[in-house]
N, C-alpha and C positions, 0 to 999 in steps of 0.2 A: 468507500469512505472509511469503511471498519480499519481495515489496513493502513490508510495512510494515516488517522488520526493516531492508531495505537501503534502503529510499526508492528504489529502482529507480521509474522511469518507465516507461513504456508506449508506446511510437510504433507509427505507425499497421498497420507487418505487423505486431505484436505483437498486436493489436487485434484483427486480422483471427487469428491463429493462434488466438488465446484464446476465440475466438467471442462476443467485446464488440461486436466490429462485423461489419455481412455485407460493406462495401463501400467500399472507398477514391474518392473523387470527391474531386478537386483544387480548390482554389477557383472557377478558372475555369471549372469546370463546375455550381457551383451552379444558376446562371439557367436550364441545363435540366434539372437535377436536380426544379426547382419545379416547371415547366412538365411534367414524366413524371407529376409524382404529382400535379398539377391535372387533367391529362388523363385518368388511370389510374381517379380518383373518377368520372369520366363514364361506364367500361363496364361492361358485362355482369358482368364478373371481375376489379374492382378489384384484388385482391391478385397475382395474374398479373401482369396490365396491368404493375402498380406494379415488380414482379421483372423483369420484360422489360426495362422501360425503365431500372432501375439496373443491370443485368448489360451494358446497352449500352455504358452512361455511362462503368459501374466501371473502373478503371486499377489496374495497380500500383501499389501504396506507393512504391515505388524503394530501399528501403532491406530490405535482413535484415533479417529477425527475430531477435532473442534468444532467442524461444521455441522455438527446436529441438527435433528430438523428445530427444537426446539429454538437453537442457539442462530441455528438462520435466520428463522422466524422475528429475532430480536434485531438481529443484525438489520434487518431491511426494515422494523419500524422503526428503530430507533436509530440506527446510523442514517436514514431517509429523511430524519428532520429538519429544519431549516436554518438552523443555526448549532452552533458549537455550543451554544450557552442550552439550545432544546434537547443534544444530544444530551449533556451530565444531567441535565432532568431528567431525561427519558431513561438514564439508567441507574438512577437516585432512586428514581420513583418503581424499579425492580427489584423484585426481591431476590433474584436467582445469585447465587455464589460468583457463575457466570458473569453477570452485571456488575457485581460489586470487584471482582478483578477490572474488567476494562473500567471504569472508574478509579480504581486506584492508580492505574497506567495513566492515564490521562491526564490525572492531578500532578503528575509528576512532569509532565510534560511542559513546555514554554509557553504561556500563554497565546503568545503572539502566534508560535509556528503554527499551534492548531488552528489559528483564524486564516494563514495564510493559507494551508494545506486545504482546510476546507473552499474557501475561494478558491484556491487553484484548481481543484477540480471541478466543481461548479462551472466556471467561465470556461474551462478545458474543454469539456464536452459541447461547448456552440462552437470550438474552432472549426475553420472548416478547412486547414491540411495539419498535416502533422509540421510542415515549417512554421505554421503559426503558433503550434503550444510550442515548438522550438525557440521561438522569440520569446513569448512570455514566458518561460522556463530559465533560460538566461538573463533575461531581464530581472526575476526574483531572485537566481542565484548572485548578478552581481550584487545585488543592495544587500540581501540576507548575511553575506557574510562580511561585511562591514558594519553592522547592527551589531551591539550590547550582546542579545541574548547567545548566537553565533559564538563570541568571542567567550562568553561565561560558560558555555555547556562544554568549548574544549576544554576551559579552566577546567572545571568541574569533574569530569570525567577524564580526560586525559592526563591534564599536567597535574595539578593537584591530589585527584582520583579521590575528592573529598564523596564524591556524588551529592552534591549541597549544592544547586546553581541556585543564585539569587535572579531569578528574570526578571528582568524591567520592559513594560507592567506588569506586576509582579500576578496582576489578575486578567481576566476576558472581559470584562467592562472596561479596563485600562487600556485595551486594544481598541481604537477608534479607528473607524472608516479612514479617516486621515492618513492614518499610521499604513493603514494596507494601500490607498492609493498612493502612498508615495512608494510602494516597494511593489506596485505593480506599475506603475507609470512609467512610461518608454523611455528608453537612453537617449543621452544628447546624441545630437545629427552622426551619424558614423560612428556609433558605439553599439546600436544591435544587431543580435545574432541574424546572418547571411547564408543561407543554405553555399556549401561551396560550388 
């Protein structure tokens, strides 16, 4: 939820904190990164083998992590709350420098997207295949990009590069249940997405 609300990014100790990745390797160590796990396929104990030889290779990231434990810690109670409107409390109502950045990202953000995003992921996780968050991923994307806020943020940032979008509603209480079921509600007969 941290990510999708604030578009936060992920670099590569992050990766490694989050347990996305087991192992930082620099570019210039691809070529023997190939060479451990062509070799590793050859033994007894491929999967050893294979851990050996990137535990060798592995380096630091060179960079902190964002993912602190502290900064975790926030992350899962206060991106965990139940609404968009509980999240900017829950990090209003912290004191950390930490907090007060994702807050300020946040405010900057389209009212609307953040209630979508949060819904979308909420309802995301009961689907039960991945063609289904397919459907309803196409089904947001067709409506979202005929919606105001859509058409102002490329104003804004792209053609203009005023970085000034005016959203409409311009707040999260201006976002009504309404507003979200029409931009999750299903396309007419023969307009949604069809696994090929």
């Amino acid at each position: 939820m941290w990510l999708a609300l604030t578009g936060a990014r992920l670099k590569a100790g992050d990766c490694i904190e989050a347990g996305i990745a087991t192992h930082y390797l620099p570019s210039h160590l691809i070529a023997s990164a190939r060479a451990q796990i062509a070799g590793a396929a050859q033994t007894h104990d491929p999967e050893r083998a294979l851990q050996s030889g990137l535990d060798a290779l592995s380096e630091s990231s060179g960079a902190p992590s964002e993912l602190t434990p502290a900064n975790r810690e926030r992350i899962d109670r206060i991106f965990g709350l139940d609404s968009v409107e509980a999240i900017i409390a829950g990090l209003t109502a912290d004191a950390s420098d930490w907090a007060h950045a994702q807050l300020k990202t946040l405010r900057a953000k389209s009212p609307q997207t953040l209630k979508v995003a949060f819904r979308q992921l909420r309802e995301g996780a009961d689907k039960a295949s991945f063609a289904d968050e397919m459907v309803q991923e196409f089904r947001i994307g067709a409506r979202v990009v005929q919606r105001h806020d859509f058409l102002e943020g490329v104003r804004a940032l792209i053609v203009d590069k005023d970085n000034a979008p005016n959203w409409d509603p311009p707040t999260l209480a201006g976002v009504t249940d309404a507003i979200l079921d029409e931009i999750f509600a299903p396309l007419p007969p023969g307009q949604d997405w069809t696994p090929l």
